[in-house]
C-alpha positions in Angstrom: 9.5 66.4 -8.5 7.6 64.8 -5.9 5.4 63.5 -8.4 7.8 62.6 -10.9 9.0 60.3 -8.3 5.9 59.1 -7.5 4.9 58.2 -11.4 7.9 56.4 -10.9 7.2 54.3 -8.4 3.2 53.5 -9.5 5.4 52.2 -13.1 8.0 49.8 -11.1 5.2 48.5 -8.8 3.2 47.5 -11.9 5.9 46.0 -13.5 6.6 44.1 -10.5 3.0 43.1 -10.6 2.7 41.4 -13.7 6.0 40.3 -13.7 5.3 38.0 -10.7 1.7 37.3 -12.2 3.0 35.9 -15.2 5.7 33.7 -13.0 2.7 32.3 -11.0 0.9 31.5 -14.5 4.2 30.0 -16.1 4.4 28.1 -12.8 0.5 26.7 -12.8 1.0 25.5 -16.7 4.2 24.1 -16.0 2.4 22.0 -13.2 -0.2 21.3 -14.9 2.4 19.4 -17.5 3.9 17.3 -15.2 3.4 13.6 -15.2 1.8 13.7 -11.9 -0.6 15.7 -12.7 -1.6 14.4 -16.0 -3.5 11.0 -15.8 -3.8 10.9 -19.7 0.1 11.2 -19.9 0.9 9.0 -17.0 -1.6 6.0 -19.1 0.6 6.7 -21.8 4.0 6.1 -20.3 2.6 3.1 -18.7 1.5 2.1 -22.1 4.4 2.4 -24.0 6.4 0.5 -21.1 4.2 -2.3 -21.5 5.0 -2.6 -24.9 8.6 -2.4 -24.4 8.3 -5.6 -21.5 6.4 -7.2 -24.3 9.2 -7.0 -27.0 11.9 -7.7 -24.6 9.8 -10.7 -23.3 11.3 -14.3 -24.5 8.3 -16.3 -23.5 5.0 -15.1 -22.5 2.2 -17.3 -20.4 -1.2 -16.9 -19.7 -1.9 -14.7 -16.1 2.0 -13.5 -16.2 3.2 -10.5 -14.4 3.1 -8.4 -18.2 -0.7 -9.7 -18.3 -1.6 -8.6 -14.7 0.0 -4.8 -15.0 -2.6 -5.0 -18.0 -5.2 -5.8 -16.4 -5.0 -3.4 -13.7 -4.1 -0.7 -16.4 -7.0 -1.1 -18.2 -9.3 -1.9 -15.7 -8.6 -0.1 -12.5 -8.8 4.0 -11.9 -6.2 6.1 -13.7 -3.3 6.2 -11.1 -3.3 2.9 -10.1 -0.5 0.7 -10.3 0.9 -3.2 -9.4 3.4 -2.7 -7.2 7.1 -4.2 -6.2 8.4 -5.7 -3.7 10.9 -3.4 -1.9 14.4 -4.3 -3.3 16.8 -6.4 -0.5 20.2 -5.1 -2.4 20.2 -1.6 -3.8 21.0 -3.1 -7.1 18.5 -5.8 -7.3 16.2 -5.6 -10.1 12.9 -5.2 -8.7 10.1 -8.0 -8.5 6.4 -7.7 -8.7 4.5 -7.8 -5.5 2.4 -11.2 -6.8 2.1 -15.4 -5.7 0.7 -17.4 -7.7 -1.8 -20.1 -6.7 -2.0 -22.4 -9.8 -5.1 -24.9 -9.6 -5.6 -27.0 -11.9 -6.8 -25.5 -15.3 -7.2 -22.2 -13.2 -4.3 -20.0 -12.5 -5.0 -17.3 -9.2 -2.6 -14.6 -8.6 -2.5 -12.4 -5.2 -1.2 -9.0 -5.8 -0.7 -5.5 -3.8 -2.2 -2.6 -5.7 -1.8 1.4 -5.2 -4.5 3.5 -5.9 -4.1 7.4 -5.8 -5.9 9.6 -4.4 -8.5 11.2 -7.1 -8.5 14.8 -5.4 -4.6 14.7 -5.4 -1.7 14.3 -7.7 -0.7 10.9 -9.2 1.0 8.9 -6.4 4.7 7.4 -7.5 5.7 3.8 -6.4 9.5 5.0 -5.0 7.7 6.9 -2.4 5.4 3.9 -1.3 8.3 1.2 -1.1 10.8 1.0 1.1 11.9 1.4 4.9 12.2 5.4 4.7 8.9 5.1 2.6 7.2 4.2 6.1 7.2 8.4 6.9 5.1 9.0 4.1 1.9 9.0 6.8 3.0 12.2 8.4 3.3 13.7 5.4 1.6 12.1 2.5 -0.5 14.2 0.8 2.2 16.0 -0.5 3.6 12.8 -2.5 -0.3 11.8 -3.1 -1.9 9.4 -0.5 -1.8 6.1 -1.8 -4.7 3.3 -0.9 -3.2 -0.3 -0.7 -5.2 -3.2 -1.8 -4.6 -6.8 -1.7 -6.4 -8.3 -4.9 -7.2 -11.5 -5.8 -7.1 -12.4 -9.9 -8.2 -15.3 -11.9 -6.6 -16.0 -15.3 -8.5 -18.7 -17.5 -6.8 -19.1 -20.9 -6.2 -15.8 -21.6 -8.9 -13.7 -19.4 -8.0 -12.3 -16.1 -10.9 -11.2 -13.7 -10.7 -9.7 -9.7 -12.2 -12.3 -7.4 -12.0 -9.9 -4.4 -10.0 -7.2 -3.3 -9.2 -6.1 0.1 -8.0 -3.0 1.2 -4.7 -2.8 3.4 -4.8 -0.3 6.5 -1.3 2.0 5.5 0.1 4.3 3.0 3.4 3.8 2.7 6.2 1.4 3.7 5.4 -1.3 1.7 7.7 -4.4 1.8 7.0 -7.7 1.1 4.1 -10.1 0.5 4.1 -14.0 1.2 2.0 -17.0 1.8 2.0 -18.8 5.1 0.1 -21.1 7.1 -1.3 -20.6 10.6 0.1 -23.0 12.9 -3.1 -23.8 15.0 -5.2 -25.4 11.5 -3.2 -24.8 8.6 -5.1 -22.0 7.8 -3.2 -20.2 4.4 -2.7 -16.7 4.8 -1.2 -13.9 2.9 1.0 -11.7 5.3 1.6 -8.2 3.9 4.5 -7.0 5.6 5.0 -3.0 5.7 8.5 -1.1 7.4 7.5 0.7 10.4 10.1 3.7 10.5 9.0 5.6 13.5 8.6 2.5 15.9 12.1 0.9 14.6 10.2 -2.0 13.4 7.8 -3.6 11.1 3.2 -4.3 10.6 2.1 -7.3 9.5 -1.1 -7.2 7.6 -2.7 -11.3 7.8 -5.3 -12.2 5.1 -6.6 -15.7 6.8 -8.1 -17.5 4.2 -10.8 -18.7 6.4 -13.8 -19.7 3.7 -11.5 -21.3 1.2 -9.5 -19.0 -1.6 -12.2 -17.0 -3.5 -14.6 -15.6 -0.7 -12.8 -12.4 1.1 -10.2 -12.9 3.1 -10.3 -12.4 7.3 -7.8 -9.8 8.7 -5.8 -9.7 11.8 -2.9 -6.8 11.7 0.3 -7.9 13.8 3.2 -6.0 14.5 6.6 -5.8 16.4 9.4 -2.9 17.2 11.3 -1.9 20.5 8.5 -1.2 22.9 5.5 -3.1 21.0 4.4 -6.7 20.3 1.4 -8.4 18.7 1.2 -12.3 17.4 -1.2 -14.4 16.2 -2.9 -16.6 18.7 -5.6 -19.6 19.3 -7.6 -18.3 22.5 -10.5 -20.1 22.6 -10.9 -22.7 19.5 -12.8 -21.2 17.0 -11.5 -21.4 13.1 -11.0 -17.4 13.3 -7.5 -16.2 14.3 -6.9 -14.2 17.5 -3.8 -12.4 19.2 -1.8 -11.8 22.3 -1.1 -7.7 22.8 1.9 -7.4 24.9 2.1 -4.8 27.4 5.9 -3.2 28.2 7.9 -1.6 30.6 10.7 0.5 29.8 13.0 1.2 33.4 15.0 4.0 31.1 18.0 0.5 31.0 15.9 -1.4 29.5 12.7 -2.5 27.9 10.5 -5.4 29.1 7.5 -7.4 28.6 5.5 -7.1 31.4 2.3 -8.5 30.3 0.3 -10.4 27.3 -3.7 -10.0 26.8 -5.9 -11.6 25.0 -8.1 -11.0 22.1 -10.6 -13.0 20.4 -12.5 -12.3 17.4 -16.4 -11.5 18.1 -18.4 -12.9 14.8 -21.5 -11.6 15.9 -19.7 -7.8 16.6 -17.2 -8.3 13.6 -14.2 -6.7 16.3 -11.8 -8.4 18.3 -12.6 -7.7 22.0 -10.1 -7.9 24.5 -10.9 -10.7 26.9 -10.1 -8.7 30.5 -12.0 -5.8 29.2 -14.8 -6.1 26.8 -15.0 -2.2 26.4 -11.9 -2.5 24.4 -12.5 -3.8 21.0 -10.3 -3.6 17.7 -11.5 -3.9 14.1 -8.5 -5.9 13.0 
């Protein structure tokens, strides 16, 4: 009897075994379909929705949006994507993240890239954009980790080329993009504006413009929430941008600024260095 019963149990447990192997196999192949986890079939889709904007398109011109997302398609690392703007109204129809910057016979466009990750699944643009996006750092890698860039193209005629690209400090939380001028020179610069969730308020990334439009771009990061402030400054003359840090106090009834310090960009260090304190530097 004792080893009937046992003979039974040996059979159930083996069952059990494969059962839950073949589960874990289904599982891995049905993974391994997904669109996140398929480059080749995420190109695809991409593809075919390119050829849809086409058709749909009533007028097409040289360096458009259609032409950019492309570009970047073609020419960038699988998992890449041109990104939108995060949508003011939930039923907004979403706009690329672009300006254009037309010269003459030459027609520049500034856009905001994603890359993802290559050790990680495809990233997806909803969880990048957007206010709740912003959380994405403390647990990214889960979504994919996406790797923001701020790219300068060219279009002449009908050929696009990157002038530069710059890479953007964050991974998620992406809002808007716009041109603006620094009030000290008027200085363009593209400010990159990203939700910051967990400090209730918001990261400017500044692209100064400081050796004309094609040469890379200078970056100064500002931000502001409840119990943190940074703006652009002029501290000591120079045509390089630099920033007040404001210090606060919070009595438990209120928050207040208490103090504002200085930093000015070093050339010869390539950091900002806080001018009370040259032991403190900052890279943007």
């Amino acid at each position: 009897m004792k080893n009937y019963l046992y003979l039974i149990f040996i059979v159930l447990l083996s069952i059990g075994f494969f059962a839950c192997g073949g589960k874990k196999e289904e599982n891995k192949q049905n993974q391994s379909l997904q669109v996140e986890n398929s480059p080749q079939k995420d190109a695809d889709i991409q593809h075919y929705n390119l050829e849809v904007r086409k058709k749909n398109a009533k007028s097409r011109t040289p360096g458009d949006t259609i032409a950019i997302m492309e570009y970047v398609l073609n020419n960038y690392p699988e998992g890449t994507y041109l990104i939108n703007l995060d949508k003011t109204l939930t039923y907004n129809v979403p706009k690329p993240a672009i300006i254009y910057d037309n010269q003459g016979a030459n027609i520049f466009v500034f856009g905001v890239i994603a890359r993802s990750r290559p050790t990680e699944r495809l990233i997806e643009t909803k969880n990048i954009i957007g206010y709740d996006q912003s959380y994405i750092d403390l647990d990214s890698t889960k979504l994919g980790t996406a790797f923001f860039y701020l790219c300068l193209f060219q279009c002449i005629d009908t050929q696009i080329t990157t002038v530069w690209e710059a890479p953007i400090p964050s991974h998620g939380g992406f809002n808007n993009i716009t041109m603006k001028k620094w009030a000290y020179n008027g200085t363009p610069y593209i400010d990159v504006n990203f939700h910051y969730a967990q400090g209730v308020g918001h990261i400017d990334y500044n692209y100064f413009l400081i050796n004309g439009l094609e040469s890379p771009p200078h970056l100064l990061m500002t931000y502001l929430g409840i119990n943190f402030k940074r703006t652009i400054a002029n501290v000591n003359n120079d045509k390089y941008p630099d920033y007040l840090e404001y210090l606060y106090v919070d009595t438990g009834d209120k928050v207040i600024i208490r103090d504002s310090i200085p930093f000015v960009w070093s050339v010869k260090d390539s950091l900002y260095i806080n001018t009370r304190n040259k032991r403190q530097t900052r890279p943007y």
